[in-house]
C-alpha positions as CSV (number, residue, x, y, z in Angstrom):
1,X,0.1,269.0,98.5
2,X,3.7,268.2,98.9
3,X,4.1,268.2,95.5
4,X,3.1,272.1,95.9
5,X,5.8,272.5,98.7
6,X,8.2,271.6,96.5
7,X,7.3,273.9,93.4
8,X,7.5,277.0,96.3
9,X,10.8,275.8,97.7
10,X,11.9,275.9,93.8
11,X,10.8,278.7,93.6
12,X,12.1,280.7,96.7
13,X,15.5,279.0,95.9
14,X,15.6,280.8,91.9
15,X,15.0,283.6,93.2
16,X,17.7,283.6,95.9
17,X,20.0,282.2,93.6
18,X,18.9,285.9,91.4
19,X,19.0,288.1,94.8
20,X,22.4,286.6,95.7
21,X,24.1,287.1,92.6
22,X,23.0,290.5,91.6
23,X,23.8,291.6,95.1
24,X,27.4,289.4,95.3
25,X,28.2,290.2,91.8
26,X,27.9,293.7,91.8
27,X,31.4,294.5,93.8
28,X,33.3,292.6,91.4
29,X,31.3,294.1,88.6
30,X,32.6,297.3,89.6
31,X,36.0,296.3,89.9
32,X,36.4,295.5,86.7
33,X,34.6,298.4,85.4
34,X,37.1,300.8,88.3
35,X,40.4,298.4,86.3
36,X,39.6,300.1,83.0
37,X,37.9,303.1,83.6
38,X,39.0,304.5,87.2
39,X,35.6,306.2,89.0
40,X,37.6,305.8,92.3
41,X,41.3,307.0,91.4
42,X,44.1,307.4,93.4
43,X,44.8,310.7,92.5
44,X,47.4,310.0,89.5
45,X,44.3,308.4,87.6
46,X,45.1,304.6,88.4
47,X,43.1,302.2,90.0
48,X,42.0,302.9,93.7
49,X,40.5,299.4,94.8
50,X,44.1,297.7,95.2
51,X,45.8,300.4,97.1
52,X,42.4,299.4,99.6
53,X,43.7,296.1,100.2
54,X,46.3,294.7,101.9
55,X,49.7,294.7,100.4
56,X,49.9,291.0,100.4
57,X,46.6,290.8,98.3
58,X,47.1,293.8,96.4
59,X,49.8,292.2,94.5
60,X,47.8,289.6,93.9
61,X,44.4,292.0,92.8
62,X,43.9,291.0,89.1
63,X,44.1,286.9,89.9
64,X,41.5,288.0,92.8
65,X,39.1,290.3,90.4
66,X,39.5,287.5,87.9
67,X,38.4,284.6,90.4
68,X,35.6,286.6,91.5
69,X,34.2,287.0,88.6
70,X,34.5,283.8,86.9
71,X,32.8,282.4,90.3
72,X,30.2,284.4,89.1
73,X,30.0,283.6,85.5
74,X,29.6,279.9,86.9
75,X,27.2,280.7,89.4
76,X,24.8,282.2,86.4
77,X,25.4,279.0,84.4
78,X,24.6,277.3,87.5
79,X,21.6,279.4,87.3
80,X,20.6,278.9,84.4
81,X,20.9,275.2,83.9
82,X,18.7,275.0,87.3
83,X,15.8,276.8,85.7
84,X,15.9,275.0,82.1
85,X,15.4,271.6,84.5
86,X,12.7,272.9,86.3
87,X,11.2,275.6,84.2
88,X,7.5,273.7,83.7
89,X,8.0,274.4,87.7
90,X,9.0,277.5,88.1
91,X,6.0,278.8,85.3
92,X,3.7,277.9,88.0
């Protein structure tokens, strides 16, 4: 039985660890997409999202866009590895 317990709390924790970085991942996403290809301009065509923040971080947008979204490329790995070590688990 408590062998079961632990397959379901695998379980419930993948599929967090999905929810949480589709969810947490897509504003980033976007932001990188908005950098290249500007859905939400500021009216001369540039890039709306660092005109949003404050002018202490908006200097400092691409280091933060970058951050993000190498969090998130390490999260997936993360991910990843987690379900290769317990993928006879996670089957069940």
């Amino acid at each position: 039985m408590n062998g079961l317990e632990e397959v379901e709390r695998l379980k419930r924790k993948h599929r967090l660890w999905v929810i949480l970085n589709g969810v947490l991942g897509a504003g980033p996403i976007f932001a990188a997409i908005n950098k290249f290809r500007p859905i939400l301009s500021d009216g001369y065509g540039g890039d709306l999202l660092p005109t949003l923040l404050p002018e202490a971080l908006g200097s400092h947008y691409n280091a933060i866009l970058a951050g993000l979204l190498a969090l998130l490329v390490l999260s997936e790995l993360a991910r990843r590895r987690f379900y290769r070590m317990h993928e006879a688990d996670l089957q069940l």
